[in-house]
C-alpha positions in Angstrom: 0.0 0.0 0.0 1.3 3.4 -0.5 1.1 6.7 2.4 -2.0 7.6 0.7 -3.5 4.7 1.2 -5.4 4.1 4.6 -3.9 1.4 6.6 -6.5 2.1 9.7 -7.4 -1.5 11.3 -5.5 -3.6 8.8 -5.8 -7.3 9.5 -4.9 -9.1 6.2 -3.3 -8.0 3.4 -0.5 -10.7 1.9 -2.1 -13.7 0.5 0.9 -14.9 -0.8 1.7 -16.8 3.3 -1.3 -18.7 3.2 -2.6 -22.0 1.6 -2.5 -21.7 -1.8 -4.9 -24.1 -3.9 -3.6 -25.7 -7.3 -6.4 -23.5 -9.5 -4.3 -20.4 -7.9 -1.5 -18.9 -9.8 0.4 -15.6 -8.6 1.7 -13.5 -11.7 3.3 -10.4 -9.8 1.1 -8.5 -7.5 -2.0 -10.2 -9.9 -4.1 -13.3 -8.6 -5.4 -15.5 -11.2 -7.9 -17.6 -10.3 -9.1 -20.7 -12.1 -12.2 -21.2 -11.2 -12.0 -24.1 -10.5 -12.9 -25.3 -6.6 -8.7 -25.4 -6.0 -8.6 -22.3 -7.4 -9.1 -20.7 -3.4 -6.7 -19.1 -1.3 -7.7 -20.5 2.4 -6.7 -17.8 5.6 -7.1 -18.9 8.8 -10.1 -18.2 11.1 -9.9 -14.6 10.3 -13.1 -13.4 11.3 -13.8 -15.2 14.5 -12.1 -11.9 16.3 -15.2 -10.2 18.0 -15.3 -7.9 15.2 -17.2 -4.8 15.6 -16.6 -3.2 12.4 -14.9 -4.6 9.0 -13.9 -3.3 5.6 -13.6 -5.9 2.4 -11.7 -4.6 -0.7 -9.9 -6.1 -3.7 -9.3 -5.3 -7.3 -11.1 -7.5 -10.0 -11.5 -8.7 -13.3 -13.7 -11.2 -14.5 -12.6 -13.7 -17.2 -16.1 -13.6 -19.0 -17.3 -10.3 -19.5 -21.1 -10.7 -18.3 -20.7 -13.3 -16.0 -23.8 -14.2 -13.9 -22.8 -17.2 -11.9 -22.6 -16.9 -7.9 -19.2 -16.1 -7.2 -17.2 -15.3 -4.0 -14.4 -12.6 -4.1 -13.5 -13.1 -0.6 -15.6 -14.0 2.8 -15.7 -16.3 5.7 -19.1 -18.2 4.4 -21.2 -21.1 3.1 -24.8 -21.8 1.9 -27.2 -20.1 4.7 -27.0 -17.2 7.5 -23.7 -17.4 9.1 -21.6 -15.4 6.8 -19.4 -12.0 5.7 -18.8 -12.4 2.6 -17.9 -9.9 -1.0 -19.7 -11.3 -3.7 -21.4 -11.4 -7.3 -24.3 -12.8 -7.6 -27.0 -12.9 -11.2 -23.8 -10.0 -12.1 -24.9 -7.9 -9.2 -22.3 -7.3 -6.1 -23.4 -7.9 -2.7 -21.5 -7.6 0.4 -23.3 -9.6 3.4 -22.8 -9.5 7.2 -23.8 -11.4 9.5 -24.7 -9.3 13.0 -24.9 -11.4 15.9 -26.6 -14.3 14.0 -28.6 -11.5 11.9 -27.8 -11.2 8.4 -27.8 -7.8 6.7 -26.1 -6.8 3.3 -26.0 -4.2 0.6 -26.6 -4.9 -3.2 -25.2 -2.9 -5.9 -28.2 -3.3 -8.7 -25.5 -3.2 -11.5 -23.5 -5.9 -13.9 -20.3 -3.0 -14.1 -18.5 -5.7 -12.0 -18.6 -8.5 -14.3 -17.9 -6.2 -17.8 -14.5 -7.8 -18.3 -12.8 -4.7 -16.8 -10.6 -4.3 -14.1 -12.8 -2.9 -10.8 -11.8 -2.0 -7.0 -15.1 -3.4 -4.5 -15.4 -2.5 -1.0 -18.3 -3.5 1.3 -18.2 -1.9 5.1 -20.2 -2.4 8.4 -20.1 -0.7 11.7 -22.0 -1.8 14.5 -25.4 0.7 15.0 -24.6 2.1 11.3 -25.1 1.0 7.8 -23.8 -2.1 5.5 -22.3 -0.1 2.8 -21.1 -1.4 -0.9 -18.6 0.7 -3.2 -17.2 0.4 -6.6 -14.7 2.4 -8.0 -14.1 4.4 -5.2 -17.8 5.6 -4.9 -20.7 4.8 -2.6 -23.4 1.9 -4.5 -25.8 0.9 -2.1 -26.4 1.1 1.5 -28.6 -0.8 4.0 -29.7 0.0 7.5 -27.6 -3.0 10.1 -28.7 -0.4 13.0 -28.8 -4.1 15.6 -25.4 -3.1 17.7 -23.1 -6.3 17.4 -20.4 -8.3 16.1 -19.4 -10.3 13.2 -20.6 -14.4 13.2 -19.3 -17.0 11.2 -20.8 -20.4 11.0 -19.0 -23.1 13.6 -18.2 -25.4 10.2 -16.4 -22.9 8.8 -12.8 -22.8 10.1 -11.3 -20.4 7.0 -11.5 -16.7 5.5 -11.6 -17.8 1.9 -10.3 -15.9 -0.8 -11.4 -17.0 -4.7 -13.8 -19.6 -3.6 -15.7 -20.7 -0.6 -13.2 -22.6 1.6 -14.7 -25.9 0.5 -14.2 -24.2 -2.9 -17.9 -23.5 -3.7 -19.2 -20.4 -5.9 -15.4 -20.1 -7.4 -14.4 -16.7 -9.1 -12.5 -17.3 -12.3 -10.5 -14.4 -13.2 -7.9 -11.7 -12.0 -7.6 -10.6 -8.5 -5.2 -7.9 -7.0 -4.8 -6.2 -3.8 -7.4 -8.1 -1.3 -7.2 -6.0 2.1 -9.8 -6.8 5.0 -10.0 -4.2 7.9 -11.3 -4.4 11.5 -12.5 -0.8 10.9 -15.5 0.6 9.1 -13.2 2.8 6.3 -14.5 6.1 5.8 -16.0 6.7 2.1 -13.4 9.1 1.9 -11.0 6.6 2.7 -11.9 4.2 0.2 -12.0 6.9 -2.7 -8.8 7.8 -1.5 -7.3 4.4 -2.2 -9.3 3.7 -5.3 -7.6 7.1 -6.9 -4.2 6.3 -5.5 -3.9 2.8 -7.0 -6.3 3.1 -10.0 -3.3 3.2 -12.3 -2.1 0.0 -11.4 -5.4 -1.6 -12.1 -8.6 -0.1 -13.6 -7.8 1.9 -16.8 -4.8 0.3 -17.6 -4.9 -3.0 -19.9 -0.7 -4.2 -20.0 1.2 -6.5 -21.9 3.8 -7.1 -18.4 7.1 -9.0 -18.0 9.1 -8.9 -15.0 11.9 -10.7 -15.8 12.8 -11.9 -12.2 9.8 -14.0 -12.2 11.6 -17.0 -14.3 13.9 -19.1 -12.7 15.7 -20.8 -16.0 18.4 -20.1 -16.3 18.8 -19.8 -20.3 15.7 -18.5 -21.1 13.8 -19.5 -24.0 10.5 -18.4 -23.8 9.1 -15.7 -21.0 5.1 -15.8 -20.2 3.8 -12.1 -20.3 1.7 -11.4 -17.2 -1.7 -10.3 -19.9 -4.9 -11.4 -20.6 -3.8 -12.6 -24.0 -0.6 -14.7 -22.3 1.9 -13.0 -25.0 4.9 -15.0 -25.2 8.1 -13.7 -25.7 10.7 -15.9 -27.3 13.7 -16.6 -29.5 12.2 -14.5 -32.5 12.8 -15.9 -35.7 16.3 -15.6 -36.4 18.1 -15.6 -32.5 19.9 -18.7 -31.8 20.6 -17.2 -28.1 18.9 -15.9 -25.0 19.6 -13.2 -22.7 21.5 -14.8 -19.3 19.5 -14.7 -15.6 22.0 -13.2 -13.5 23.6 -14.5 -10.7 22.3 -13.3 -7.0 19.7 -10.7 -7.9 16.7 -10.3 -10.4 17.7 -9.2 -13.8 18.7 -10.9 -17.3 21.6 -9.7 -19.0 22.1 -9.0 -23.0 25.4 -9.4 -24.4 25.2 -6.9 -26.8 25.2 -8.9 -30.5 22.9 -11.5 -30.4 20.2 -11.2 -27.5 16.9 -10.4 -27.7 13.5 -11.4 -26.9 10.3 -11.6 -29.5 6.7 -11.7 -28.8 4.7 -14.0 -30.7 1.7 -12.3 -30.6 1.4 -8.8 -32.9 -0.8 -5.9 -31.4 -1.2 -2.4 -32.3 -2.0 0.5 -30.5 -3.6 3.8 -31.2 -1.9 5.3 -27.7 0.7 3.1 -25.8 3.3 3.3 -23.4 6.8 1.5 -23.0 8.6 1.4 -20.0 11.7 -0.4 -18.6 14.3 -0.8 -16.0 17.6 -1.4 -17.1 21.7 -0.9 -16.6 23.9 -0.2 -19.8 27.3 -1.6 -20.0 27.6 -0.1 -23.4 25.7 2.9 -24.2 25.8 3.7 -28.0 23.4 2.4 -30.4 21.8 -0.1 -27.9 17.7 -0.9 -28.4 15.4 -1.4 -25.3 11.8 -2.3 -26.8 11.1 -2.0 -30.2 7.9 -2.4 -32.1 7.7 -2.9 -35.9 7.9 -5.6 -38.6 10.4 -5.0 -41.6 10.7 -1.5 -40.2 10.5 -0.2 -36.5 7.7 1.7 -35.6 8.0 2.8 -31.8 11.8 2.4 -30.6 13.0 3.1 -27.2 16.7 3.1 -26.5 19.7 4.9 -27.8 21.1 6.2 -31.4 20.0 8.1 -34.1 16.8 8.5 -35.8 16.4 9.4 -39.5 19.7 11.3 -38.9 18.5 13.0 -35.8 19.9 12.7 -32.4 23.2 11.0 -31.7 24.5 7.4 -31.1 24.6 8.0 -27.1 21.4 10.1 -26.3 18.2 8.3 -25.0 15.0 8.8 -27.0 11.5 7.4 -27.5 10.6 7.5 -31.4 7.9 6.8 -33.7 8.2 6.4 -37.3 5.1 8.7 -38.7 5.5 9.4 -42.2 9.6 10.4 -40.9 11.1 9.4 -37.7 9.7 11.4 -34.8 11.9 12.0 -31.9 10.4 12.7 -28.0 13.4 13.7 -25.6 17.1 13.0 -24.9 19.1 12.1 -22.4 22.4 10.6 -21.9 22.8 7.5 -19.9 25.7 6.5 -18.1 26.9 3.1 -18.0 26.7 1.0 -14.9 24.1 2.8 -12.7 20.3 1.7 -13.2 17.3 4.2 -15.0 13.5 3.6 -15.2 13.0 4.4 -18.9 9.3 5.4 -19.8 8.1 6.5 -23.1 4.5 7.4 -23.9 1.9 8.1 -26.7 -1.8 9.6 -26.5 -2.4 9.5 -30.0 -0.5 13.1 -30.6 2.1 13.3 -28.3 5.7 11.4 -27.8 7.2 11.8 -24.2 10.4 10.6 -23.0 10.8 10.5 -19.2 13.7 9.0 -17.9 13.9 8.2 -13.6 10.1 9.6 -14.2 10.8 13.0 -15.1 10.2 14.7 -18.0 12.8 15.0 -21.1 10.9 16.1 -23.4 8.4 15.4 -26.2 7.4 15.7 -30.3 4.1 15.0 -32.3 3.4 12.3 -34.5 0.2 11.0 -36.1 -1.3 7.4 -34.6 -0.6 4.8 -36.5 -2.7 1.2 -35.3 -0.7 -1.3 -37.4 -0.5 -4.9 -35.3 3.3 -5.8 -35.3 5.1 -8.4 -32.9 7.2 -6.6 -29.8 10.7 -6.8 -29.1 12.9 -6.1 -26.4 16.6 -6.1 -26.6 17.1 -5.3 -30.5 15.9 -3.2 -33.7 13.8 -5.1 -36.5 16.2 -3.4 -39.2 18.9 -6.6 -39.7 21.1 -4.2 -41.0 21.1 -1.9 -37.9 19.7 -4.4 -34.6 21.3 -2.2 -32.0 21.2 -5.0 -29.4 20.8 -3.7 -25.9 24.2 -4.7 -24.2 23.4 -4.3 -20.2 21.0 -6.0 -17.8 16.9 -5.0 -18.0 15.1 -5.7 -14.6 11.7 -5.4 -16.2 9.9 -4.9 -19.5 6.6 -3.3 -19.8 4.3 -2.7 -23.0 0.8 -0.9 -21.9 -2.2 -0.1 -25.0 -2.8 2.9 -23.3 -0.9 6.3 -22.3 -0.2 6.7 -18.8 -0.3 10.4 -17.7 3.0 12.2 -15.6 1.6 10.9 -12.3 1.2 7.5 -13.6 4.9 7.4 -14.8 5.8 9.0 -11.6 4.1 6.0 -9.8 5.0 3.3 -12.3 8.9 4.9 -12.3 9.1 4.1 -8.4 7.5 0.7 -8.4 10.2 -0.4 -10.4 12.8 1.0 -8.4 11.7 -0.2 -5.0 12.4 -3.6 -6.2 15.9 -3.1 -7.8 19.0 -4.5 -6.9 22.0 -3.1 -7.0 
């Protein structure tokens, strides 16, 4: 969670220590969920605390836009009346607690849960108040819980379940990030605050994601991209040899003259954003992502463009009728940037360590080509990347300067140096 963020009464927040179930795979700070009844995440006997007041909240996505099967996001509950629980139900939400043996919940009367879109829910109770349901940050549906009390859960059921029941009934298949629970009523100020502090992360953003310390080979042949579409990046269709995993910390290094890494899939984008965190050992003519087929079409990295710029300066280009050049900046060899370059249809921006270095206009161009990271498409003129990249990102959409700001010190938080 970041400052903004309220941490007031916070009693779970990692899911990564608990029992994991088979259908539950953990991509990142992402969830994925099966749906499947092993696709649960099992807790403990969270709620049986004497609770007074409580807060659920998580980001979601479900797999099928539309979805109207029961599911549970998160809860201590089963069939019947002993139960807390977030939930979808006939493609409404519904957060239910259960008072002192009485049950009382809130129903938001609306399918924008289950579009296929990433969302942040949040249901609260306080004992003598309201049962309270949110989505995207903003107040749903409320129902009077005046009876003063405490939260009950069912003698049969021993966990807080996260993805599933606990015996993995009404199982949520999709995406999951960020599920908090809270021994305090949050404030709906509270809650907007943390749904506009972390939106980037989640809601508007649809990402094509590698972190490259998430694969353990050590020669690395193909890499799994952390998107709905599971892009692959591999060998391409000429490389006979794969960036190295280094030794001791997260990071694959390129040698400079024969590595790179080549999605499979081709997309296109009408705005986009590239991003990276990387070391140079070699500066001069050295590629980072590129995007193209038998030309380049977005480039970030090093070198000149159309004649423009020089071989050592940092730039994010597009090719739009003639190359068009966004910033520069002149990178040093052995210390470690965040790279970020970003287009909203008009405008190329460089930012480099998430500042500003400048910008250039270019007309959108939605052609689907494959993604590379590490080298040029032109064979004449592949500018490997020679240095180590610590992760690779590829969003369809622009992020704005407090986005990049954000995004910028993610990535460097988990550096190693």
């Amino acid at each position: 969670m970041r400052a903004a963020e309220s941490r007031r009464g916070l009693i779970f927040d990692n899911p990564k220590d608990q029992t994991i179930g088979a259908g539950v795979r953990f991509l990142d700070d992402t969830i994925a969920f099966d749906g499947s009844a092993s696709g649960v995440i099992k807790c403990g006997d969270l709620l049986r605390r004497n609770l007074s007041a409580i807060t659920m909240s998580c980001w979601v996505k479900y797999k099928t836009a539309g979805d109207t099967t029961n599911r549970s996001l998160m809860g201590q509950a089963v069939a019947g009346l002993y139960r807390t629980e977030l939930f979808t139900n006939t493609g409404d939400l519904f957060f239910y607690a259960c008072i002192d043996g009485v049950g009382r919940y809130a129903q938001c009367l609306s399918a924008v849960v289950t579009d296929g879109e990433w969302h942040h829910v949040a249901g609260t109770w306080e004992s003598g108040s309201y049962v309270r349901i949110y989505v995207d940050g903003e107040l749903q549906a409320s129902s009077a819980a005046t009876h003063s009390g405490s939260i009950v859960v069912s003698d049969s059921v021993k966990d807080f379940a996260i993805g599933a029941w606990y015996n993995g009934g009404q199982p949520f298949p999709g995406q999951m990030r960020s599920p908090n629970v809270f021994s305090t009523a949050l404030s709906a100020d509270e809650i907007n605050a943390y749904y506009e502090k972390s939106m980037f992360h989640y809601s508007p953003i649809s990402s094509y994601y590698m972190r490259m310390a998430d694969h353990d080979s050590v020669n690395v042949r193909t890499l799994d991209v952390h998107s709905d579409n599971h892009m692959t990046f591999g060998d391409g269709s000429t490389s006979s040899t794969y960036p190295t995993k280094q030794t001791g910390y997260d990071g694959y290094t390129f040698d400079g003259t024969t590595d790179y890494l080549e999605s499979r899939d081709s997309v296109g984008f009408s705005s986009c954003a590239f991003a990276a965190l990387v070391k140079f050992d070699a500066v001069s003519l050295r590629t980072i992502i590129s995007h193209g087929s038998t030309g380049d079409l977005f480039l970030l990295g090093c070198g000149v463009q159309g004649g423009v710029g020089t071989d050592t300066e940092l730039y994010f280009s597009m090719f739009s009728g003639s190359w068009k050049r966004a910033g520069s900046f002149s990178p040093n060899t052995g210390i470690i940037y965040s790279v970020i370059g970003t287009f909203d249809g008009t405008t190329l921006t460089l930012y480099v360590n998430g500042e500003n270095k400048g910008t250039n206009t270019a007309a959108p161009d939605t052609r689907e080509f494959p993604l590379r990271i590490g080298r040029r498409w032109d064979a004449a003129n592949p500018n490997y990347f020679d240095g180590t990249v610590y992760e690779a990102h590829v969003f369809d959409t622009c992020l704005n300067p407090i986005q990049v700001l954000d995004l910028h010190q993610r990535m460097m938080e988990g550096k190693h140096e």
